[in-house]
FISE-213303 format. One record per residue: x, y, z of N, C-alpha, C, O in turn. Coordinates in steps of 0.001 Angstrom, whole numbers, padded with zeros to 6 digits, always signed. Example, Ala and Ser with C-alpha at 12.3 -4.5 7.8 and 13.67 -1.06 7.14 Angstrom:
+013190-005690+007800+012300-004500+007800+013200-003300+007800+014236-003319+008465;+012850-002250+007080+013670-001060+007140+012900+000030+007870+013409+001138+008039;
***
This chain:
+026264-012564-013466+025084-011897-014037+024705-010704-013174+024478-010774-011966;+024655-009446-014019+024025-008461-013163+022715-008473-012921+022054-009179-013683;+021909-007656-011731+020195-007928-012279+020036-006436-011497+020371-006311-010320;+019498-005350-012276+019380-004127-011757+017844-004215-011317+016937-004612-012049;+017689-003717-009815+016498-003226-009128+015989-002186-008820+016276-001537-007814;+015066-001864-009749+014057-000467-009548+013341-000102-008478+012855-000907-007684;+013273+000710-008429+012941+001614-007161+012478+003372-007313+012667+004076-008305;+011904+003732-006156+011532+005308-006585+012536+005359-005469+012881+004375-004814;+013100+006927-005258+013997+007229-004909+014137+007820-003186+014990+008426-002536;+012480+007121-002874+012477+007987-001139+013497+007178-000392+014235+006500-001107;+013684+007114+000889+014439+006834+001518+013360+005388+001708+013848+004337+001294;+012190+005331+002206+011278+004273+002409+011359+003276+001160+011820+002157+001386;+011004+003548+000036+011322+003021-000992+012643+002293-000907+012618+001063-000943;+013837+002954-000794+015043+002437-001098+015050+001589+000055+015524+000489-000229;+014681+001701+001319+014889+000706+002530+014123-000686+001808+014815-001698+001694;+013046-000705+001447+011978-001866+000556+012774-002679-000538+012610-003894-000644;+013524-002069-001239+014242-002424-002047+015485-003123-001791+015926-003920-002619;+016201-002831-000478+017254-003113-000223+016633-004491+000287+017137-005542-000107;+015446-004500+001236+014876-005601+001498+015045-007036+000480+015568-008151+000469;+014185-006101-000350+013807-007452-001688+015155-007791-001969+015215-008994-002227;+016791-006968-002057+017999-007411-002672+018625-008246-001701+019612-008861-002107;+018334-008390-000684+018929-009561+000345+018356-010853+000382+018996-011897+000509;+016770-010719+000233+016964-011954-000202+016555-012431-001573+016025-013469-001971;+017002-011264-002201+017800-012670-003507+019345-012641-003433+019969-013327-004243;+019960-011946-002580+021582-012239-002639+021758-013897-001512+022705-014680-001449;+020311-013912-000714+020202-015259-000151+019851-016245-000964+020150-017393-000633;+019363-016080-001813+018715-017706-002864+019637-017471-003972+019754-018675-004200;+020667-016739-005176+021615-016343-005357+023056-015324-005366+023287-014421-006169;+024053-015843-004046+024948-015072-003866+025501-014610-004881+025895-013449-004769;+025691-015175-005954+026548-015120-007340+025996-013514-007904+026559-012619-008535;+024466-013689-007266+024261-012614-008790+024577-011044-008095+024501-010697-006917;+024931-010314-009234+025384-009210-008904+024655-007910-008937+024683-007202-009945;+024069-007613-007968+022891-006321-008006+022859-005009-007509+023086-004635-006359;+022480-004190-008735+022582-002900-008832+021207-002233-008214+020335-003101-008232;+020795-001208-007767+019738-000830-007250+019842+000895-008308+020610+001856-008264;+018750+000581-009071+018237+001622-009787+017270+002203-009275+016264+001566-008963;+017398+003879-009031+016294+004438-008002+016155+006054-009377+017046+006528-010081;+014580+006484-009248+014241+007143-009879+012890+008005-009259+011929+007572-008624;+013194+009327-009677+011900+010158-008817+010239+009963-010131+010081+010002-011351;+009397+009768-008963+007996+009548-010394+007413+010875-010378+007775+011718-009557;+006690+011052-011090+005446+012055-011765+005022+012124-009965+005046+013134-009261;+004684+010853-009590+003716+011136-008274+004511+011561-006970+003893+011700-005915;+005724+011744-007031+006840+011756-006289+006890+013310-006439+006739+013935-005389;+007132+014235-007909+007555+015444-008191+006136+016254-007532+006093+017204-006749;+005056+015502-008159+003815+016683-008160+003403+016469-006211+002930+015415-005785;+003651+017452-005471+002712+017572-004550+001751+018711-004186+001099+018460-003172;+001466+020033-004819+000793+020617-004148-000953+020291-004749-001794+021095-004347;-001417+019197-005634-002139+018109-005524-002640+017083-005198-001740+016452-004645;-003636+016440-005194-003931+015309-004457-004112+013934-005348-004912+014278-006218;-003861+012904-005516-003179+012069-006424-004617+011823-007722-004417+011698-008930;-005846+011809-007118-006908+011626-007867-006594+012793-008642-005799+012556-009551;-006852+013586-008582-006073+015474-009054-005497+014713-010055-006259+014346-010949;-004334+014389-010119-003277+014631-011186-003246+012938-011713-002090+012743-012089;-004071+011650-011883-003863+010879-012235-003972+009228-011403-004063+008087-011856;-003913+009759-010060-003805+008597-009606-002612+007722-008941-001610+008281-008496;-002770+006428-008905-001894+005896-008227-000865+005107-009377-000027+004313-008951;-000970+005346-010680-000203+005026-012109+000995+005823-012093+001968+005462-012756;+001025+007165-011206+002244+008348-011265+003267+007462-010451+004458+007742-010581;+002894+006373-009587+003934+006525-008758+004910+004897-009729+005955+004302-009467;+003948+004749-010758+004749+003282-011321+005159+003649-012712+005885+002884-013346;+004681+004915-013286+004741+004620-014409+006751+004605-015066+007450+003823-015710;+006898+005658-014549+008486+005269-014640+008928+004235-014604+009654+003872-015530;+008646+003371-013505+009172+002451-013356+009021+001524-014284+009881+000718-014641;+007251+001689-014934+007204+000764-015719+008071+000926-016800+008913+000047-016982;+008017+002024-017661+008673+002683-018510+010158+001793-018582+010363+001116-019590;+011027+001817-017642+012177+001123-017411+012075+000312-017582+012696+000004-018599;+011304-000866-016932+011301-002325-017529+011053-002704-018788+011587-003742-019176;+010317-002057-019566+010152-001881-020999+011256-002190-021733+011716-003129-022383;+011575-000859-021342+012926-000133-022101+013746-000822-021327+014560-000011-020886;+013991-001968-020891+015456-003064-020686+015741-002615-019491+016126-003510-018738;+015680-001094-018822+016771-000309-017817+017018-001009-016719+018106-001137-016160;+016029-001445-016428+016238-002498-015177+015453-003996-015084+014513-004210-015850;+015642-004448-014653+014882-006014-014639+013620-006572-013714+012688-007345-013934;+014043-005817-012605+012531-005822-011624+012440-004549-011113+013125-003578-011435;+011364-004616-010121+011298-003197-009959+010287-003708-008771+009682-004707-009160;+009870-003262-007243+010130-003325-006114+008860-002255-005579+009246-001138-005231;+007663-002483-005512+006821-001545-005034+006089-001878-003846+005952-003075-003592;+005515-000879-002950+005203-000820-001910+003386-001125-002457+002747-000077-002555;+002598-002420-002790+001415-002728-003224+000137-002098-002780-000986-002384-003196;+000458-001182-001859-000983-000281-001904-000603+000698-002889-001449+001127-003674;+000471+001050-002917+000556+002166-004586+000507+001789-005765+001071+002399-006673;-000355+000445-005967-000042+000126-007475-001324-000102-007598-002033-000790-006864;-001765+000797-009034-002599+000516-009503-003415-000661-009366-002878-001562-008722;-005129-000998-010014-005267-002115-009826-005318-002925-010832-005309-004151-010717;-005404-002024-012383-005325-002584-013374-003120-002545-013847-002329-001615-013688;-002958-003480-014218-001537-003256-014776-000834-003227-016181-000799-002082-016632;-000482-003814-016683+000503-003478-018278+000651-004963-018082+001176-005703-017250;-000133-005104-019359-000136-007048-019565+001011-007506-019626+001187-008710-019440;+002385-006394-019983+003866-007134-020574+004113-007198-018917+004616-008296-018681;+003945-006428-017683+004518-006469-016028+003723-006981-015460+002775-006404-014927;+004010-008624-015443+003025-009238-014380+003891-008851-012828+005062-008485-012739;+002839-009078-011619+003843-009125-010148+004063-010631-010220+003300-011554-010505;+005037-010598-009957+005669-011933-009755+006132-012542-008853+006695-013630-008979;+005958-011896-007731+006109-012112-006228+005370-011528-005714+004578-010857-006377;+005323-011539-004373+004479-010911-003014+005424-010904-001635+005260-011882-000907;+006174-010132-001299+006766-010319+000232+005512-010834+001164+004297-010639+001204;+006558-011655+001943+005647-011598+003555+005511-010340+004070+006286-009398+003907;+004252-010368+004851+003567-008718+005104+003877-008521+006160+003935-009241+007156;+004145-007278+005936+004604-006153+007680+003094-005897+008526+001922-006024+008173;+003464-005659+009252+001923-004930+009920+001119-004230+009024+001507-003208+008458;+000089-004695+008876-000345-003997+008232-001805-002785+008274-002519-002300+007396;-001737-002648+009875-001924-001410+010342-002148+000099+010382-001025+000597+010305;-002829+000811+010444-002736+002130+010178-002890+002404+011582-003583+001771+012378;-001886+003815+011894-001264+004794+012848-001891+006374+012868-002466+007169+012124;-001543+006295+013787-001505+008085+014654-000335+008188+015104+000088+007530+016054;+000505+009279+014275+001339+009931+015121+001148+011036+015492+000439+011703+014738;+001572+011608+016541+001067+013113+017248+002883+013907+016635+003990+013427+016392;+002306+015234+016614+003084+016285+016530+004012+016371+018274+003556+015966+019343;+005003+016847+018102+005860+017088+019127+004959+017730+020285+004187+018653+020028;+005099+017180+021614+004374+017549+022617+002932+017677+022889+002205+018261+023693;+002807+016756+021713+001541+016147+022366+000885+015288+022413+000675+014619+021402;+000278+014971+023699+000250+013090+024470-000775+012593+023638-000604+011508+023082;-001815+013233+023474-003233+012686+023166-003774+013419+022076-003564+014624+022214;-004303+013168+021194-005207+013555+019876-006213+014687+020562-006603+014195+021621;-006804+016051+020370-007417+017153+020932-009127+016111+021277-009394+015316+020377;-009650+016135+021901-010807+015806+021845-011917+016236+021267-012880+015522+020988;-011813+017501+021054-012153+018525+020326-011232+019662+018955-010339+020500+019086;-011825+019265+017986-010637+019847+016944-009835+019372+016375-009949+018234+015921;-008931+020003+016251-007359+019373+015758-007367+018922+014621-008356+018357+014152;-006044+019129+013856-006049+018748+012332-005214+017219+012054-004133+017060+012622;-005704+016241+011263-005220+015525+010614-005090+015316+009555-005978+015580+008744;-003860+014737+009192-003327+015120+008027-003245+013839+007026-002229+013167+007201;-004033+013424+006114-003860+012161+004959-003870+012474+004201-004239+013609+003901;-003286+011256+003145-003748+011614+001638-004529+010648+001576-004574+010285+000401;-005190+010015+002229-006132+009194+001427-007558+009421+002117-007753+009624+003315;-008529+009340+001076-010116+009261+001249-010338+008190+002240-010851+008395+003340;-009817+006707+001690-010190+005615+002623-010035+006095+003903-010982+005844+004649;-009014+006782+004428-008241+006997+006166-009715+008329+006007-010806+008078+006518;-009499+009459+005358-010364+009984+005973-011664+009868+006278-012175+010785+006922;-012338+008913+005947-013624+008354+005730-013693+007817+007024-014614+008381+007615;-013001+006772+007915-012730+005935+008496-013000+006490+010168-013725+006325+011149;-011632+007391+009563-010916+008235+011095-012151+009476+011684-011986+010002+012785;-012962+009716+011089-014022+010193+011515-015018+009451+012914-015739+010071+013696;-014772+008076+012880-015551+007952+013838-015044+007990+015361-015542+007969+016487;-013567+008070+014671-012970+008238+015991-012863+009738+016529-012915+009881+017751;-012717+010884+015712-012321+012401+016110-013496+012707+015023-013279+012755+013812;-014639+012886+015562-015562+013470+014729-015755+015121+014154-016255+015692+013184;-015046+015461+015370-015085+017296+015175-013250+017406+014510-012672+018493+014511;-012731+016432+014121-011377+016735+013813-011304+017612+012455-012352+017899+011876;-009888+018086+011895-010092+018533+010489-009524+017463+009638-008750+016723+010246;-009763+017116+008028-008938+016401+007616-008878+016865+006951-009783+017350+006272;-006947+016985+006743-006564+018350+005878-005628+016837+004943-005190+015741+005293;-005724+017932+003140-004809+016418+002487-003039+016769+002883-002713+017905+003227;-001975+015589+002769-000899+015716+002930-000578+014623+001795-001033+013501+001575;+000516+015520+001088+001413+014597+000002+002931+014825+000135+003293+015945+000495;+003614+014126-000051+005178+013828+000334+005229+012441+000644+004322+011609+000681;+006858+012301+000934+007270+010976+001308+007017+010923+002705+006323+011746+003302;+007609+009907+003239+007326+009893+004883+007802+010933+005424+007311+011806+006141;+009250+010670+004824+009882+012453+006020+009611+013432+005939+009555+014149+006938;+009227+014036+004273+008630+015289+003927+007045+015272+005130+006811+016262+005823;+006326+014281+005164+005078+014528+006130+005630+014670+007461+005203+015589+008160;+006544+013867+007920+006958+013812+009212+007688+015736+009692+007406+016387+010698;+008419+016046+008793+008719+017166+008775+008111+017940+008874+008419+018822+009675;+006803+018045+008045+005092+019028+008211+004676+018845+009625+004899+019671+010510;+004054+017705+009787+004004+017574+011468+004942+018383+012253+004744+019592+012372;+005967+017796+012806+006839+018645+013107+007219+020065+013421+007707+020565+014434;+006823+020623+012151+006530+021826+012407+005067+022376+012857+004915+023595+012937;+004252+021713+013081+003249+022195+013705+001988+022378+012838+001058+023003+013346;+001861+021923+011643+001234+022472+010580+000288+021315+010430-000715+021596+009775;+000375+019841+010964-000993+019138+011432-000949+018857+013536-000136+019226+014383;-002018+018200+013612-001963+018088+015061-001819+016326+014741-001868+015720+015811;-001682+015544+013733-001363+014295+014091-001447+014066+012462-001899+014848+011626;-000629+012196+012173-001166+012339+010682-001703+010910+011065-001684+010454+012208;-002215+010230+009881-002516+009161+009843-001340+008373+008533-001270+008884+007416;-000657+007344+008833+000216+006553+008282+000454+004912+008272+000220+004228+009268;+000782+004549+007446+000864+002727+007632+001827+002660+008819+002695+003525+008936;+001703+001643+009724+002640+000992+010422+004420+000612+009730+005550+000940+010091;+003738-000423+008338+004748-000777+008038+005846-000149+007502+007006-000538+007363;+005288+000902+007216+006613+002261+006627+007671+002667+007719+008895+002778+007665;+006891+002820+008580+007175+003499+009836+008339+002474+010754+009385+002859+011277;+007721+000958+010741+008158+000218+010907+009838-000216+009971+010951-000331+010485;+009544-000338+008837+010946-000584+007707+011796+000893+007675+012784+000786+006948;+011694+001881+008120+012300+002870+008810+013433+002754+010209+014560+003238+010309;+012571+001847+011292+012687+002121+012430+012375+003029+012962+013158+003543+013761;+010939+003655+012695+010648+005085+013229+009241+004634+013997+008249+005356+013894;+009205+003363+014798+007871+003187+015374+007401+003596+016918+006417+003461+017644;+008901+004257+016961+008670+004333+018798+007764+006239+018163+007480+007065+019031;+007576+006442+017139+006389+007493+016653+005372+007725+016937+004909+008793+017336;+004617+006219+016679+003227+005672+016667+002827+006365+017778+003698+006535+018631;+001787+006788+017980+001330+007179+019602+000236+006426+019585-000168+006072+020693;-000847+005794+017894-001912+004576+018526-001737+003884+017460-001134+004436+016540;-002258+002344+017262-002384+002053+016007-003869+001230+016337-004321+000629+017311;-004385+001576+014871-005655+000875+014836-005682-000528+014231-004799-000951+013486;-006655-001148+014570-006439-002733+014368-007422-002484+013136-008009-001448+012826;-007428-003741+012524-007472-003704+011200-009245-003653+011151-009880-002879+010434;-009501-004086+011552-011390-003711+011658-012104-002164+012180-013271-001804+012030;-011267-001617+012659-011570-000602+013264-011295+000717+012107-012033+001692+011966;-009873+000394+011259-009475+001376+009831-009201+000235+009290-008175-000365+009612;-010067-000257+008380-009546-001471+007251-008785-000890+006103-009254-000323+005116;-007444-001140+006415-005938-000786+005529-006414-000747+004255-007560-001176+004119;-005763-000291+003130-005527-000251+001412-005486-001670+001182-005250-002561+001999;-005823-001781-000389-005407-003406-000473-003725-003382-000742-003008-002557-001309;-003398-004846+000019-002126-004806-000393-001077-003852+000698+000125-003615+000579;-002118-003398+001861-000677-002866+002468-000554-003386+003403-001419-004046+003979;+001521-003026+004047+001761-003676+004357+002909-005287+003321+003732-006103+003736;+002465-005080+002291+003125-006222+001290+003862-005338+000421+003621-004152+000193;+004768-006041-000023+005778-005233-000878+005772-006197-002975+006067-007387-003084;+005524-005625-003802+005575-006484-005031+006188-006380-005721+006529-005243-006044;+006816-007745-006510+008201-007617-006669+007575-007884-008641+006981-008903-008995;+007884-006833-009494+007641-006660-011085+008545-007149-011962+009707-006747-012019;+008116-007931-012599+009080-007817-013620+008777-007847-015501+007739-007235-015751;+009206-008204-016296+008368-008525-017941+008343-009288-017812+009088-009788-016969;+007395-010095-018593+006856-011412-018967+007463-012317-019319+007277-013520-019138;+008650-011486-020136+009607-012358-020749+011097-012770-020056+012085-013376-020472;+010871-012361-019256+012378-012407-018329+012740-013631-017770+012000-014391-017145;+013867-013769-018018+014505-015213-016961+015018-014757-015962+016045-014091-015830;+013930-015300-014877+014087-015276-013812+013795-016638-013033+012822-016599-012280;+014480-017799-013106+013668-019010-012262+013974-018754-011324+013661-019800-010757;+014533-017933-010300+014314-017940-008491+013528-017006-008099+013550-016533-006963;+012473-016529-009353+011787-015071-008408+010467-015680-008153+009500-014919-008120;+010275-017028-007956+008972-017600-007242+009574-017927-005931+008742-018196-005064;+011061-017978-005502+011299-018121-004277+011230-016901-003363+011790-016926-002267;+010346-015503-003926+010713-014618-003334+009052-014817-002747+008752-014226-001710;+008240-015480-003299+007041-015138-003335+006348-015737-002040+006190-016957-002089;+005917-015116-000917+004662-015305+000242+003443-016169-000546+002800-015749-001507;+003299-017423+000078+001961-017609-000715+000503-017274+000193-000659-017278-000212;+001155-016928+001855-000129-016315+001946-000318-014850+001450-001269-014505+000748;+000864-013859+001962+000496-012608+001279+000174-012743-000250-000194-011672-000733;+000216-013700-001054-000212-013214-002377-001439-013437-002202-002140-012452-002436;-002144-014634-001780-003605-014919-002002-004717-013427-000915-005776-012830-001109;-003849-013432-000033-004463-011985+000325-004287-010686-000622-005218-009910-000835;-003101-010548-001119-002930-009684-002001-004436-009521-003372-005252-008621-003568;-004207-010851-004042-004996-011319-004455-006590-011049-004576-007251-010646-005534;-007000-011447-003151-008604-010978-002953-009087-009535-002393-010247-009134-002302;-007944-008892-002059-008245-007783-001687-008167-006454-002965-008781-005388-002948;-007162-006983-004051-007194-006043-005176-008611-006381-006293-009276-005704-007078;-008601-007855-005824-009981-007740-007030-011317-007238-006305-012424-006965-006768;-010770-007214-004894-012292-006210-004582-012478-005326-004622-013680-005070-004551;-011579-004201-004753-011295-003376-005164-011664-002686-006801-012305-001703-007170;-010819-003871-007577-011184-003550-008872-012531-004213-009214-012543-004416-010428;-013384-004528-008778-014907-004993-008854-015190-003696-008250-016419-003749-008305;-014999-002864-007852-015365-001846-007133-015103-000435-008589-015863+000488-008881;-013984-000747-009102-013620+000325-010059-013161+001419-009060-013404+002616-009213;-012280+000739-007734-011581+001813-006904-010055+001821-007175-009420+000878-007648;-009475+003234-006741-008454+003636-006678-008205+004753-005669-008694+004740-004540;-007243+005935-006244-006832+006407-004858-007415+006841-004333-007159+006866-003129;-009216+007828-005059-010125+008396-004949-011032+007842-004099-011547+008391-003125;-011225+006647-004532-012503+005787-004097-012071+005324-002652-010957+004834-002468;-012995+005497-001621-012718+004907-000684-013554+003257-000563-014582+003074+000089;-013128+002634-001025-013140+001296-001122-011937+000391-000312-010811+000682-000716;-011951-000171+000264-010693-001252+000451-011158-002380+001283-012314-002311+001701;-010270-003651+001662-010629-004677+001751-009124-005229+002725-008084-004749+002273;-008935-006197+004022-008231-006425+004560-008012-008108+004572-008639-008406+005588;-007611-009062+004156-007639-010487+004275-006224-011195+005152-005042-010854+005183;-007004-012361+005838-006192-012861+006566-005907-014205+006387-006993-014759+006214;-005119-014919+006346-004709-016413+006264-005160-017319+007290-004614-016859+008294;-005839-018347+007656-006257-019244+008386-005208-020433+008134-004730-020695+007030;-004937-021085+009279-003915-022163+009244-004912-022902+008828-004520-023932+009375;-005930-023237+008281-006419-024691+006983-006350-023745+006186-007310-023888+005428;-005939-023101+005979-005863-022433+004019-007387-021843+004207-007887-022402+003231;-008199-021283+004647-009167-020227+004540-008733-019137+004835-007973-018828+005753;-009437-018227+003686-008924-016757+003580-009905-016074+004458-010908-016780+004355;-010127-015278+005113-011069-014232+006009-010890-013142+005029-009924-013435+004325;-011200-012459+004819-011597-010690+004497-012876-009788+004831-014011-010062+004439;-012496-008526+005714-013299-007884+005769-013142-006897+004448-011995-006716+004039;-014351-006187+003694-014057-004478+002753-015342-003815+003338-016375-004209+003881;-014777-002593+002963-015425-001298+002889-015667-000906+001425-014851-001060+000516;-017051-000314+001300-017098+000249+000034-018481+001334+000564-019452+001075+001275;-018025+002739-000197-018663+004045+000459-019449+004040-000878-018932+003648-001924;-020660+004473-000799-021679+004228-001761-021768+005635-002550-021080+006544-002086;-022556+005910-003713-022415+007582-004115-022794+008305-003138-022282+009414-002991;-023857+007797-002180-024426+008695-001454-023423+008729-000371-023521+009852+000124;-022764+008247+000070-021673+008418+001258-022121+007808+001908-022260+008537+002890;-022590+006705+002194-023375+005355+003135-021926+004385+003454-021473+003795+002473;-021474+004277+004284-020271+003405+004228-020749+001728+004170-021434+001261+005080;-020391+001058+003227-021244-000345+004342-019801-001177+003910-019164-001180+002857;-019611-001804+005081-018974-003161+005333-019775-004610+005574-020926-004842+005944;-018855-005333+005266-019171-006601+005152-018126-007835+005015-017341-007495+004131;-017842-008867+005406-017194-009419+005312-017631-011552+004442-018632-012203+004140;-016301-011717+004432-016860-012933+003704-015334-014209+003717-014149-013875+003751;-015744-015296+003688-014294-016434+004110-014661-017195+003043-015783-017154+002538;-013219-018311+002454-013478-019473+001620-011970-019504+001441-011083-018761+001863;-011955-020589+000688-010444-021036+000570-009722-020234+000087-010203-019297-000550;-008686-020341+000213-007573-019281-000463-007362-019455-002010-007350-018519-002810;-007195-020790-002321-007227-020872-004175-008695-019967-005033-008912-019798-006233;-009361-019605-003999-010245-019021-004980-010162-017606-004550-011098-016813-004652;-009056-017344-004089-009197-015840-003510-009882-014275-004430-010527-013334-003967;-009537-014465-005455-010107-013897-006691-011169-013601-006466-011621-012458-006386;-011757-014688-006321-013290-014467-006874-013978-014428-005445-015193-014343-005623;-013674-014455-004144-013506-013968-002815-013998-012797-002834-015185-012473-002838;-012919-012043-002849-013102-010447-002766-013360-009736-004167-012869-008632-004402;-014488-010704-005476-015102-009909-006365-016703-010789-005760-017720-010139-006004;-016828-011555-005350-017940-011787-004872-018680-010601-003390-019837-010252-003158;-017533-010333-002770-017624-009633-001466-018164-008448-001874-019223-008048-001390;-017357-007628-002991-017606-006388-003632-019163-006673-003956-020194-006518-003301;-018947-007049-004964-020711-007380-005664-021699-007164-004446-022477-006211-004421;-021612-008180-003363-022717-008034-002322-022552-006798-001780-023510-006306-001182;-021385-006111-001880-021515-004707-001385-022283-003292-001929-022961-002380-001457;-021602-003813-003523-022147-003065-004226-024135-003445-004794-024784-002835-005644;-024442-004266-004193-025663-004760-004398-026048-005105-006026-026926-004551-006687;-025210-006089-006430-024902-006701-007364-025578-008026-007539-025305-008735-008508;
***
């Protein structure tokens, strides 16, 4: 049996993918797998910023498109880029175990320390820039869109003084001896979902080993951190997000952030078992949102 795996076509992407194809060539050697890679809408458009042109739907919709249309059978995403609402026919059907899930500073060539004064950083996301302010208050935050290397390359040339990036990219690369800091997760509370990789497929598909792919703590974190989110009605725009952790008795921890119209940041955090993770991080939201 063949089983073709979707993918967008960065080099990060395809490393994620190759991931997810080992181990299912570990739970079936037999099956025979093709790796289907394709550039998205959110991939082509960069001299925009993703709220700009649509959101975080550019970087799946192809993909979804494919599973539809038969082209491939799963399809392999990096879960802070996926939307929070989905296509009732593509449930996720897995959750990898999570990488660090961390956010970074890397510095531009030759230099040790972030300016104390000044200096440009470079994100695409609201959440990081919202965040990273309390650390470089006089900094600039300029937007950056590309894949990892296309940003790494900008740096590089001199055109930010540092960027802000996930660990785990950086990490499934081998590009971490980069990092020059990383922030712990209370200090920049990550995207939901990063760090985890989600594995798509149709509704209708036979697949009985793709629950062996599935983390059951990263899902229940997965889990409470997207519905706080979507109780939030956030996406790439909204700086909203939410970080959850697994407790060896099965209690979930989560801290979120949610930035108010007026630009008031407030955090808050909240714990309970993991089977109710759901309603976890839509209860958390609510008290945030003063609900």
């Amino acid at each position: 049996m063949k089983l073709r795996i979707g993918s967008r076509a960065s080099r990060l992407a395809v490393a994620q993918a190759q991931q997810v194809m080992a181990a299912i060539h570990a739970i079936d050697p037999t099956l025979e797998l093709e790796l289907v890679t394709m550039t998205t809408t959110g991939d082509q458009v960069l001299d925009k910023t993703l709220d700009q042109i649509g959101g975080k739907g550019l970087f799946v919709k192809e993909l979804d498109n494919a599973l539809l249309q038969r082209e491939i059978d799963i399809a392999v995403h990096s879960l802070k880029d996926m939307p929070m609402e989905q296509h009732p026919l593509l449930p996720l059907a897995a959750f990898s175990a999570r990488e660090d899930a961390r956010d970074v500073m890397v510095l531009r060539p030759g230099l040790e320390k972030f300016p104390l004064k000044g200096g440009i950083i470079g994100t695409a996301s609201n959440r990081r820039a919202v965040q990273i302010k309390e650390f470089y208050p006089t900094a600039e935050i300029r937007p950056i869109r590309g894949n990892l290397q296309t940003r790494l390359e900008k740096l590089d040339r001199g055109e930010y003084d540092g960027l802000l990036l996930a660990a785990a990219g950086l990490k499934r690369l081998g590009l971490e001896g980069r990092v020059s800091r990383y922030f712990n997760t209370d200090q920049l509370i990550p995207a939901a979902g990063q760090g985890i990789l989600g594995i798509q497929c149709r509704m209708d598909a036979d697949l009985p080993w793709i629950g062996q792919l599935n983390d059951p703590a990263a899902a229940a974190c997965a889990t409470a951190e997207r519905a706080f989110v979507r109780a939030l009605d956030g996406g790439c725009s909204s700086p909203s997000c939410a970080h959850a952790t697994m407790k060896p008795n099965g209690i979930l921890s989560m801290v979120g952030l949610y930035v108010d119209e007026k630009g008031e940041q407030k955090r808050a955090a909240i714990a309970g078992r993991s089977v109710r993770a759901a309603q976890l991080g839509e209860n958390l939201a609510n008290r945030l949102a003063g609900k």
